[in-house]
N, CA, C, O and CB atoms as a CASP TS submission, in Angstrom:
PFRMAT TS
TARGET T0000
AUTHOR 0000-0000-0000
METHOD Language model
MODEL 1
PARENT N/A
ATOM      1  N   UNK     1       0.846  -1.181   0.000  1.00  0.00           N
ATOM      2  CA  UNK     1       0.000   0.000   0.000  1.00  0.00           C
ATOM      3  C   UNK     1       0.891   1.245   0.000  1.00  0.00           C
ATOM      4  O   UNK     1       2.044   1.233   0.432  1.00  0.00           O
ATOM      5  CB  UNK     1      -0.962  -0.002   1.227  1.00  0.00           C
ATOM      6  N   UNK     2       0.297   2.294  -0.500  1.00  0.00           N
ATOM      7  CA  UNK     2       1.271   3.386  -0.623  1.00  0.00           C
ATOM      8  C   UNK     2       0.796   4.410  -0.072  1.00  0.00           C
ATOM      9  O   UNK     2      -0.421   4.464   0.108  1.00  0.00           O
ATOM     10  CB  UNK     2       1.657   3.731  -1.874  1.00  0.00           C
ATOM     11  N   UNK     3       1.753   5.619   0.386  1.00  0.00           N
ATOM     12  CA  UNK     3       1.611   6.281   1.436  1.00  0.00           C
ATOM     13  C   UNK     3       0.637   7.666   0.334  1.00  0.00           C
ATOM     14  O   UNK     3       0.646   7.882  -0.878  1.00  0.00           O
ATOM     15  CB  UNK     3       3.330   6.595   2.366  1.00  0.00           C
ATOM     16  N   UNK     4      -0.255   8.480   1.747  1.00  0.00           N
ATOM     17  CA  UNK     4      -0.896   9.253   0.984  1.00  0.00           C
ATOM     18  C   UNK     4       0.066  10.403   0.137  1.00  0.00           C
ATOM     19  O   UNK     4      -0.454  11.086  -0.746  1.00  0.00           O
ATOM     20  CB  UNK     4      -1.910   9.814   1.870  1.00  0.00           C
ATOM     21  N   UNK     5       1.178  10.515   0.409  1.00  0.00           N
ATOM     22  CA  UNK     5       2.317  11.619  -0.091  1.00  0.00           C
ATOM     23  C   UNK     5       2.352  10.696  -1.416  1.00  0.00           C
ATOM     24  O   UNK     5       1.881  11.250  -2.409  1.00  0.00           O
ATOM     25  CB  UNK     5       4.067  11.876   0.976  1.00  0.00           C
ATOM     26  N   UNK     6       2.803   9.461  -1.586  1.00  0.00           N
ATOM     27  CA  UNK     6       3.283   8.903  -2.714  1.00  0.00           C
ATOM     28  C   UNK     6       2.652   8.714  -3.534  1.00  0.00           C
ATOM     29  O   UNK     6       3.119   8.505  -4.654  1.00  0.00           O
ATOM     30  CB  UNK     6       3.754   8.045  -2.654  1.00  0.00           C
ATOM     31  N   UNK     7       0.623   8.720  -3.139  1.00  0.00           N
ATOM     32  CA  UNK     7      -0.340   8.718  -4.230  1.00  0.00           C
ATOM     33  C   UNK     7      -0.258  10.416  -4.739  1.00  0.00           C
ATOM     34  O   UNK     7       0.111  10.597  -5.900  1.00  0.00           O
ATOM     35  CB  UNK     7      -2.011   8.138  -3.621  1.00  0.00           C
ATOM     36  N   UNK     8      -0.551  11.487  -4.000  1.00  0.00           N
ATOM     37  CA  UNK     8      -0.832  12.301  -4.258  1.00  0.00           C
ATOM     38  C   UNK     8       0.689  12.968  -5.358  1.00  0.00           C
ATOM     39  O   UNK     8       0.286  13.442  -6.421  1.00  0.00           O
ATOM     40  CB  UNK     8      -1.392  12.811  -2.979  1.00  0.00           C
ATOM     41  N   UNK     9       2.009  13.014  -5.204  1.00  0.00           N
ATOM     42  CA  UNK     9       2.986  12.653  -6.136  1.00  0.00           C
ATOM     43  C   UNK     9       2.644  12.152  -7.178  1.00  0.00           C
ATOM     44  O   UNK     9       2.763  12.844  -8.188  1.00  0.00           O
ATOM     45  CB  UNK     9       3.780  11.940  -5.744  1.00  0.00           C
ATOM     46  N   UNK    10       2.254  11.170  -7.265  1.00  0.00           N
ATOM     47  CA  UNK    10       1.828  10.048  -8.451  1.00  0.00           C
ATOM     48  C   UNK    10       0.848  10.907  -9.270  1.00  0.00           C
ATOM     49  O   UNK    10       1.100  11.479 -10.331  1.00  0.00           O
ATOM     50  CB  UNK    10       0.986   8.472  -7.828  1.00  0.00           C
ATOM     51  N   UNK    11       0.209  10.901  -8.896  1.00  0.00           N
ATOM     52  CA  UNK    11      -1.451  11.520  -9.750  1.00  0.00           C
ATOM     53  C   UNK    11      -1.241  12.865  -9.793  1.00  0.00           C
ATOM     54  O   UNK    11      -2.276  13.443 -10.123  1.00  0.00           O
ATOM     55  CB  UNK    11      -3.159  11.291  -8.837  1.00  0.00           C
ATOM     56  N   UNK    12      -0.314  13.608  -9.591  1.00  0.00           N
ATOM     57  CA  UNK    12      -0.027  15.226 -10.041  1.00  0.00           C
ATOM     58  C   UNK    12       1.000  14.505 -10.944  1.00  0.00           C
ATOM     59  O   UNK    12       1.334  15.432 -11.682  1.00  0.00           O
ATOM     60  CB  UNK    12       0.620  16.653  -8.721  1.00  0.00           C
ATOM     61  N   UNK    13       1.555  13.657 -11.256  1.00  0.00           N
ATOM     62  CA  UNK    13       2.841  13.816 -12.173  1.00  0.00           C
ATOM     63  C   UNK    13       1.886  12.511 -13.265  1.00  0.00           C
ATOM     64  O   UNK    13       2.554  12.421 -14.295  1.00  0.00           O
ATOM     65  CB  UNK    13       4.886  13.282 -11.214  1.00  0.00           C
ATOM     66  N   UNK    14       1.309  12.066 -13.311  1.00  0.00           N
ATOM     67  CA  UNK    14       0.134  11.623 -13.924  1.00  0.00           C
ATOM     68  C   UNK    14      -0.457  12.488 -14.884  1.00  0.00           C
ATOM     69  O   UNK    14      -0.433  12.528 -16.114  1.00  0.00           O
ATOM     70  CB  UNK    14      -0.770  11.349 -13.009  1.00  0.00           C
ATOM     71  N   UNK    15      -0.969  13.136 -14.038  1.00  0.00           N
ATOM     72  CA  UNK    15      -1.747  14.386 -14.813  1.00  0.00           C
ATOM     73  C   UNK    15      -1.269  15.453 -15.631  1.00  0.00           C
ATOM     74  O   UNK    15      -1.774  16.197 -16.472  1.00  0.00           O
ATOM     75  CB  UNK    15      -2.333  15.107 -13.979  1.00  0.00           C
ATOM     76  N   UNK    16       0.265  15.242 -14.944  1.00  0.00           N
ATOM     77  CA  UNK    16       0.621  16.651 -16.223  1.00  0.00           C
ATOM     78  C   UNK    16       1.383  15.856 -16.941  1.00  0.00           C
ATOM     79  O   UNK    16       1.683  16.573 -17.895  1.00  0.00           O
ATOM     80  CB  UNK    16       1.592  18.301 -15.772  1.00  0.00           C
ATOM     81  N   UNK    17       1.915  14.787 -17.105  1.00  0.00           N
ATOM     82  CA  UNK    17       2.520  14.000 -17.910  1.00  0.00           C
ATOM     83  C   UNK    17       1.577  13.163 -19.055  1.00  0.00           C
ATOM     84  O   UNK    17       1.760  13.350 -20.258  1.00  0.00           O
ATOM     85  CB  UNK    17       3.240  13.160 -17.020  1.00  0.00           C
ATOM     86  N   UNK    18       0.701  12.359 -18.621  1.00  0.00           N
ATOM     87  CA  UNK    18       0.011  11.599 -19.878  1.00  0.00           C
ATOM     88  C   UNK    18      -1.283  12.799 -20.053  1.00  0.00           C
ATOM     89  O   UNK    18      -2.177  12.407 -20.803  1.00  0.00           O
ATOM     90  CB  UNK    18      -0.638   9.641 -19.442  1.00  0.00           C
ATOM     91  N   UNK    19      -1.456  13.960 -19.562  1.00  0.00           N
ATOM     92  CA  UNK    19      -2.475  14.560 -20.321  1.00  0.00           C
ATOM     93  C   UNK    19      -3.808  13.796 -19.916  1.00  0.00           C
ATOM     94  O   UNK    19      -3.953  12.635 -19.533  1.00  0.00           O
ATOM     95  CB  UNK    19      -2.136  14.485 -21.892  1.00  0.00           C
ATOM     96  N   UNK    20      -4.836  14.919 -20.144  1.00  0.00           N
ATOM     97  CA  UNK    20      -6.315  14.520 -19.736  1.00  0.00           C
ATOM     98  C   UNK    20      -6.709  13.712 -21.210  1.00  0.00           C
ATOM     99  O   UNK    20      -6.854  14.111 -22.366  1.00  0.00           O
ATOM    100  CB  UNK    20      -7.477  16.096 -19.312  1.00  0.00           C
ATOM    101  N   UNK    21      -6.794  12.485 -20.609  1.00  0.00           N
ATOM    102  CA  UNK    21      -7.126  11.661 -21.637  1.00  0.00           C
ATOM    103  C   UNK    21      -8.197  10.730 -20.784  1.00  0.00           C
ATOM    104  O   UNK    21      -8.843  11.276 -19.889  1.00  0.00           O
ATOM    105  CB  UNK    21      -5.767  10.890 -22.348  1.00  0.00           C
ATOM    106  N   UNK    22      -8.369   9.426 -21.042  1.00  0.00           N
ATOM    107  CA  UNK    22      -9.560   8.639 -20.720  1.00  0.00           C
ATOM    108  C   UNK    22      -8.815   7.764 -20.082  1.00  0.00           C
ATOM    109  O   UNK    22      -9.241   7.248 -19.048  1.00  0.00           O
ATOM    110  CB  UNK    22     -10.511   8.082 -21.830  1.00  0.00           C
ATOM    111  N   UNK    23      -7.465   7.423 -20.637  1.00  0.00           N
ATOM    112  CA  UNK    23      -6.750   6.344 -19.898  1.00  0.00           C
ATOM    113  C   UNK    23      -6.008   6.728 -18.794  1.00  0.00           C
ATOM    114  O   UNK    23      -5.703   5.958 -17.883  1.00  0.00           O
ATOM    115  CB  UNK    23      -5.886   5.664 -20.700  1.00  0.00           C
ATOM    116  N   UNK    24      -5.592   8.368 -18.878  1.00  0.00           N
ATOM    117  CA  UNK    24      -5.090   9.093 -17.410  1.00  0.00           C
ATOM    118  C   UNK    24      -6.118   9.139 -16.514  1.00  0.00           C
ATOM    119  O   UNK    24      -5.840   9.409 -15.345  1.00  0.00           O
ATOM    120  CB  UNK    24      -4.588  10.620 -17.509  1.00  0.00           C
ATOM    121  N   UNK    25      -7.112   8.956 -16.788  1.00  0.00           N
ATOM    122  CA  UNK    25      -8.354   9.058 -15.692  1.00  0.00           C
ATOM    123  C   UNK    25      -8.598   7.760 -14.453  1.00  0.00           C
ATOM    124  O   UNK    25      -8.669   7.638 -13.231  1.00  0.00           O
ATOM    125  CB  UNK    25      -9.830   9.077 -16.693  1.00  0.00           C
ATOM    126  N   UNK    26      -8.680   6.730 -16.021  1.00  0.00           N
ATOM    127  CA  UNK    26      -8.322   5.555 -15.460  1.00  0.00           C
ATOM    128  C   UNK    26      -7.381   5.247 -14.581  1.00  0.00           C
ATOM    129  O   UNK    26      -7.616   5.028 -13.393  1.00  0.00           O
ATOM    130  CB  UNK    26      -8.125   4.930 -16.197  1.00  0.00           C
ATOM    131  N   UNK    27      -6.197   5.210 -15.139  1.00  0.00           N
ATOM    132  CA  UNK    27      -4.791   4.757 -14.091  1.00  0.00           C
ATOM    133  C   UNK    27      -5.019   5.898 -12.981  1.00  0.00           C
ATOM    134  O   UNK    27      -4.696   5.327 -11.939  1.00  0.00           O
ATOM    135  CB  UNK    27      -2.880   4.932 -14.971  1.00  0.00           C
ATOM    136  N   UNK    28      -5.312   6.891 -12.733  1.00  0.00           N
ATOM    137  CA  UNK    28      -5.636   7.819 -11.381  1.00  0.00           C
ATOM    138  C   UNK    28      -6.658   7.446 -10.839  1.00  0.00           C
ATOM    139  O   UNK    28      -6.823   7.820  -9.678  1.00  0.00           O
ATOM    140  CB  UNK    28      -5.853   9.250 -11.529  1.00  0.00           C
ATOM    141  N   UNK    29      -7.709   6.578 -11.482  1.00  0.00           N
ATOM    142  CA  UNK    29      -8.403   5.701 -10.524  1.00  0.00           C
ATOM    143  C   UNK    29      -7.659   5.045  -9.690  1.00  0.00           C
ATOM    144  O   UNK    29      -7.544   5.225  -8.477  1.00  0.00           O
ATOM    145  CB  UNK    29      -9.139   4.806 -11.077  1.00  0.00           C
ATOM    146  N   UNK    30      -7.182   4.318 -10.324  1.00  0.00           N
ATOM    147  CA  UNK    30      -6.985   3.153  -9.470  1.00  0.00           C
ATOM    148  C   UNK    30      -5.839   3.457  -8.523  1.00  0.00           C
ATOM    149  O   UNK    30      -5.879   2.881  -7.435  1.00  0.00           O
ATOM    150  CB  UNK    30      -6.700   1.865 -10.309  1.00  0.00           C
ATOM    151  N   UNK    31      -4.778   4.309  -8.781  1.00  0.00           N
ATOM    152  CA  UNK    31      -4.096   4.914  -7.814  1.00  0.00           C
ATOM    153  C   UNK    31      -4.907   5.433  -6.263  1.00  0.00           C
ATOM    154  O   UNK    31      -4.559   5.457  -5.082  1.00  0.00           O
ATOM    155  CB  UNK    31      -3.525   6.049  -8.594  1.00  0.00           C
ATOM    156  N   UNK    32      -5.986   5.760  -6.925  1.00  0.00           N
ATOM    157  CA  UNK    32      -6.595   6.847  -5.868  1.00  0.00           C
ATOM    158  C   UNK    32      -7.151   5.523  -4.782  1.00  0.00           C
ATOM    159  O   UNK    32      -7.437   5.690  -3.597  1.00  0.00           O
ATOM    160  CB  UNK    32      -8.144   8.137  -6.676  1.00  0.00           C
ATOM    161  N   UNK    33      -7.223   3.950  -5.672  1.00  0.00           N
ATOM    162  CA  UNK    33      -7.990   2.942  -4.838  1.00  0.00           C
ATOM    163  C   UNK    33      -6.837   2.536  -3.714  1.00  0.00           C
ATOM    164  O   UNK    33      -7.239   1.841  -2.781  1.00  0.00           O
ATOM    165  CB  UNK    33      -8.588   1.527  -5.831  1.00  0.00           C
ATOM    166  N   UNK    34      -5.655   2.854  -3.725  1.00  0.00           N
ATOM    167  CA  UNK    34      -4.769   2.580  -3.190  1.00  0.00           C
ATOM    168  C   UNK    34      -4.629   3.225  -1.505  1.00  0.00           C
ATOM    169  O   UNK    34      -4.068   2.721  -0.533  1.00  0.00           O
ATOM    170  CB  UNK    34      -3.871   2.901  -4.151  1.00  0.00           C
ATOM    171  N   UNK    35      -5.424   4.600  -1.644  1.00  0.00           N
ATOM    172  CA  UNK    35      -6.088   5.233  -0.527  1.00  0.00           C
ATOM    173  C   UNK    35      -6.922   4.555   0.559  1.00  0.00           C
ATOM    174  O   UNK    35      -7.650   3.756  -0.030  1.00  0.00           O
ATOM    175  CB  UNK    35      -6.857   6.082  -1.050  1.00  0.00           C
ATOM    176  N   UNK    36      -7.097   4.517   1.565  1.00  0.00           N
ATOM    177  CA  UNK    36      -8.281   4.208   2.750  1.00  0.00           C
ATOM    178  C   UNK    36      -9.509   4.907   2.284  1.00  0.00           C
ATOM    179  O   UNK    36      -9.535   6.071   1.886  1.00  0.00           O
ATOM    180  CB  UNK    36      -7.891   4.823   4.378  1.00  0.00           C
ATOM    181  N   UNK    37     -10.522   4.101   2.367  1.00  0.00           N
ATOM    182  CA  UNK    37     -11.843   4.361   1.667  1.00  0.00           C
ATOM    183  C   UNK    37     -12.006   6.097   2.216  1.00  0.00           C
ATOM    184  O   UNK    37     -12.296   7.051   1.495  1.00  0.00           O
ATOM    185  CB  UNK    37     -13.297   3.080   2.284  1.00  0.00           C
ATOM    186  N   UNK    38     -11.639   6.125   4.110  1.00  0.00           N
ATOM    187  CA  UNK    38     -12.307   7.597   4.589  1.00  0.00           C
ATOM    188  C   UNK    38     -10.880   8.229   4.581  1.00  0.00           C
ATOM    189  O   UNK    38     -10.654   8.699   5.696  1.00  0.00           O
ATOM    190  CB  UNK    38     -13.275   7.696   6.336  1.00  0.00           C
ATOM    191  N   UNK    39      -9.923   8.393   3.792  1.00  0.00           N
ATOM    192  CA  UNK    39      -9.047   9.414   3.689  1.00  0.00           C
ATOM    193  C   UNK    39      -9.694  10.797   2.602  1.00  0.00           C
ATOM    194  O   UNK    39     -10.280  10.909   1.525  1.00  0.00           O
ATOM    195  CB  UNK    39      -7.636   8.652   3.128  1.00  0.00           C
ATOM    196  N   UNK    40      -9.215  11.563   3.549  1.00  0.00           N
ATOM    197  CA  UNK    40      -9.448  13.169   3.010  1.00  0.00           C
ATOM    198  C   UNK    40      -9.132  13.251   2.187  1.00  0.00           C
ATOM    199  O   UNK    40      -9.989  13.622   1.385  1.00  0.00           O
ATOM    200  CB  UNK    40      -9.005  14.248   3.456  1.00  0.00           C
ATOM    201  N   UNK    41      -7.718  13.010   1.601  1.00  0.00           N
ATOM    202  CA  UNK    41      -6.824  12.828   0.208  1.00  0.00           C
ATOM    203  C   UNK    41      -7.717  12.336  -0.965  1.00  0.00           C
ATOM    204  O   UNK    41      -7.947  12.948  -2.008  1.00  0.00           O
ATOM    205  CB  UNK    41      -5.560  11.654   0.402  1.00  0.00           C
ATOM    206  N   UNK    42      -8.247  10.925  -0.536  1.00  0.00           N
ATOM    207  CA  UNK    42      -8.723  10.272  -1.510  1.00  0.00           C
ATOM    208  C   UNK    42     -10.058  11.186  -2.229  1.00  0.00           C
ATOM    209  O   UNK    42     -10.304  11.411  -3.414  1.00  0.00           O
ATOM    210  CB  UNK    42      -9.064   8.847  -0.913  1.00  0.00           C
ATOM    211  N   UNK    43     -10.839  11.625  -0.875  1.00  0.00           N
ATOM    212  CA  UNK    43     -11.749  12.604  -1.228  1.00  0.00           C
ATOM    213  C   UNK    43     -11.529  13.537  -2.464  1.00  0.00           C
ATOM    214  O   UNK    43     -11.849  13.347  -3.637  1.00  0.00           O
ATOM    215  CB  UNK    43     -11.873  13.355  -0.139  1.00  0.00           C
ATOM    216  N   UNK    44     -10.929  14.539  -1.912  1.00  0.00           N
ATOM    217  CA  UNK    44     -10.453  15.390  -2.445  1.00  0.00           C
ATOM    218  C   UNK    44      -9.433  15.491  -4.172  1.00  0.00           C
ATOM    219  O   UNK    44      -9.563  16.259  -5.125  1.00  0.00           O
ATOM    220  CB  UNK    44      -9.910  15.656  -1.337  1.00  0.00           C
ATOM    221  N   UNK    45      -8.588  14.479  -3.955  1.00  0.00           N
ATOM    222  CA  UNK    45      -8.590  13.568  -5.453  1.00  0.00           C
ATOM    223  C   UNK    45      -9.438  13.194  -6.652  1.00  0.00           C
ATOM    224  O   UNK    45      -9.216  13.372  -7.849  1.00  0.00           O
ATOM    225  CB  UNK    45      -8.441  12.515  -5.205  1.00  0.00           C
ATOM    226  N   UNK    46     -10.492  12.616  -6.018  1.00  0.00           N
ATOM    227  CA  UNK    46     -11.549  12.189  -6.071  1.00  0.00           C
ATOM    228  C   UNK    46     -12.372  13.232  -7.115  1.00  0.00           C
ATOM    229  O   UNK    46     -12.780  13.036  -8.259  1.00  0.00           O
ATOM    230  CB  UNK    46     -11.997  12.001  -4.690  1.00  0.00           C
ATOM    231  N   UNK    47     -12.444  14.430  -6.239  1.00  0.00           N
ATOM    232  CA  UNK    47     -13.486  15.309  -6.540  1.00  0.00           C
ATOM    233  C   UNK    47     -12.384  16.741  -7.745  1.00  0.00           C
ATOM    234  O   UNK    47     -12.791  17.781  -8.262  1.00  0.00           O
ATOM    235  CB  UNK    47     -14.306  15.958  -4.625  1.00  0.00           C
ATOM    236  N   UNK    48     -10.977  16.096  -7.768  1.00  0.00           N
ATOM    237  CA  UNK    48      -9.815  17.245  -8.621  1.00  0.00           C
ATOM    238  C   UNK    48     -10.728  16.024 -10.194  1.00  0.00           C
ATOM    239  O   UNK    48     -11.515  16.380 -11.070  1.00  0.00           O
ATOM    240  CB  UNK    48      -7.001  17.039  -8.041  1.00  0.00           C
ATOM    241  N   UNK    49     -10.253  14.920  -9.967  1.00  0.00           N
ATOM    242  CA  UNK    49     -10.663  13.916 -11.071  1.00  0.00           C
ATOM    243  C   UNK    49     -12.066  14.263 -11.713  1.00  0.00           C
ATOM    244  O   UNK    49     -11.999  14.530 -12.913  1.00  0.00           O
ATOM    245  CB  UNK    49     -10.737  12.409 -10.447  1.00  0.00           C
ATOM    246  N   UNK    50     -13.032  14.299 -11.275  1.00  0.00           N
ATOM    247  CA  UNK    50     -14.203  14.674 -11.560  1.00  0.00           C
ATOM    248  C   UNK    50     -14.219  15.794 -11.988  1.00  0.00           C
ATOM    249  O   UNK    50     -14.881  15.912 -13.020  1.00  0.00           O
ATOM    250  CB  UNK    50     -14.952  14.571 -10.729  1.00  0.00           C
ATOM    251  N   UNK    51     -13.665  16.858 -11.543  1.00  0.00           N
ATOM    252  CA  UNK    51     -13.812  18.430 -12.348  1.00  0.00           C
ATOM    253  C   UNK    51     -12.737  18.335 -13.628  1.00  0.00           C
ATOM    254  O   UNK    51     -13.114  18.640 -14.759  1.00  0.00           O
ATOM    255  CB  UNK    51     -13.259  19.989 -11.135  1.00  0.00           C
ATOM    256  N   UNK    52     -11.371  17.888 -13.365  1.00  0.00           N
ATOM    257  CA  UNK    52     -11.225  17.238 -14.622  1.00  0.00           C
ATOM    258  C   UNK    52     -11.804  16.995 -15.915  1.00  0.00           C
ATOM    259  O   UNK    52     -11.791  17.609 -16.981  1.00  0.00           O
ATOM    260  CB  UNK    52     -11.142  16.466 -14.398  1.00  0.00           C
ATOM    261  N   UNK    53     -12.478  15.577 -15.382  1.00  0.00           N
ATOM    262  CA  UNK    53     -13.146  14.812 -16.541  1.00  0.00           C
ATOM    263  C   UNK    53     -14.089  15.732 -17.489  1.00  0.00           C
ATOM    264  O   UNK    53     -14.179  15.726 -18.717  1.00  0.00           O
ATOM    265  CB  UNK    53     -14.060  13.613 -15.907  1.00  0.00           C
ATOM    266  N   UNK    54     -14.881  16.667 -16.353  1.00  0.00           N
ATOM    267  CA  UNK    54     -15.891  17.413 -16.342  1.00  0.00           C
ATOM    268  C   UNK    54     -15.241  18.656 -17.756  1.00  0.00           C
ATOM    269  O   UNK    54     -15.699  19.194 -18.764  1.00  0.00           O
ATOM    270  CB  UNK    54     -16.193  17.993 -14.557  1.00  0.00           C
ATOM    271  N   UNK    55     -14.286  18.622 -17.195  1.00  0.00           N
ATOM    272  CA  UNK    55     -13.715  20.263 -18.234  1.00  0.00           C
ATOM    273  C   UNK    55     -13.189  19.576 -19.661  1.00  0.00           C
ATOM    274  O   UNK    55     -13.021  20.166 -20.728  1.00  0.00           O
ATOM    275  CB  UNK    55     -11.894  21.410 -17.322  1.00  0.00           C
ATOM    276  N   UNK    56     -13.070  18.780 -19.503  1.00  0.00           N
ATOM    277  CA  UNK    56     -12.496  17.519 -21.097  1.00  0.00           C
ATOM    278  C   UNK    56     -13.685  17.402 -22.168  1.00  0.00           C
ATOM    279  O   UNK    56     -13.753  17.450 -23.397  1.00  0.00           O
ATOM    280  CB  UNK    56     -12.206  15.403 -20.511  1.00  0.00           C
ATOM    281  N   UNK    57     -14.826  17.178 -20.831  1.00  0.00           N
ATOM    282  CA  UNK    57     -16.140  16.567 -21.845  1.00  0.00           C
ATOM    283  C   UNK    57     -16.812  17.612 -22.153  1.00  0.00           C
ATOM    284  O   UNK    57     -17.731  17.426 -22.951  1.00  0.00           O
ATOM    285  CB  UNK    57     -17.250  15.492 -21.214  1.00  0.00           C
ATOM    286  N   UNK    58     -16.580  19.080 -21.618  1.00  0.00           N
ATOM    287  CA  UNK    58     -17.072  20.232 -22.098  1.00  0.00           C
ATOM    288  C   UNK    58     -16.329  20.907 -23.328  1.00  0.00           C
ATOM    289  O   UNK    58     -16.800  21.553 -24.264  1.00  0.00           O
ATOM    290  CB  UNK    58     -17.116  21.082 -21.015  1.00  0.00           C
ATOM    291  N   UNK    59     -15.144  20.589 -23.062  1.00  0.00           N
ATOM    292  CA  UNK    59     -14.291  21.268 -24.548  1.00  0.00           C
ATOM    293  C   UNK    59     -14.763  20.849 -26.053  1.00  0.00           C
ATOM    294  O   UNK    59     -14.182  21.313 -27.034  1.00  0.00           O
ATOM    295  CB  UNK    59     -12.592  20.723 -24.556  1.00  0.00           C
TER
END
């Protein structure tokens, strides 16, 4: 399991590296599953991913 510093690392260098695509969404899923269901992090991840997706499918 990986620490919340090493997900949140991960999925910012995720995101600006493979670009908002469908499959960066994906693999930051499952990173984010790597979280404790009630971590704040994961929350909050959670809800960066969703506004994301959100601004992709509006362009």
């Amino acid at each position: 399991m990986l620490t919340e510093s090493q997900v949140e690392r991960s999925f910012r260098k995720l995101i600006k590296v493979e670009g908002l695509i469908n499959e960066t969404f994906e693999k930051a899923e499952e990173l984010l599953e790597e979280l404790r269901p009630e971590s704040p992090l994961r929350h909050r991840l959670f809800s960066e991913l969703d506004e994301l997706r959100e601004m992709t499918s509006s362009e």
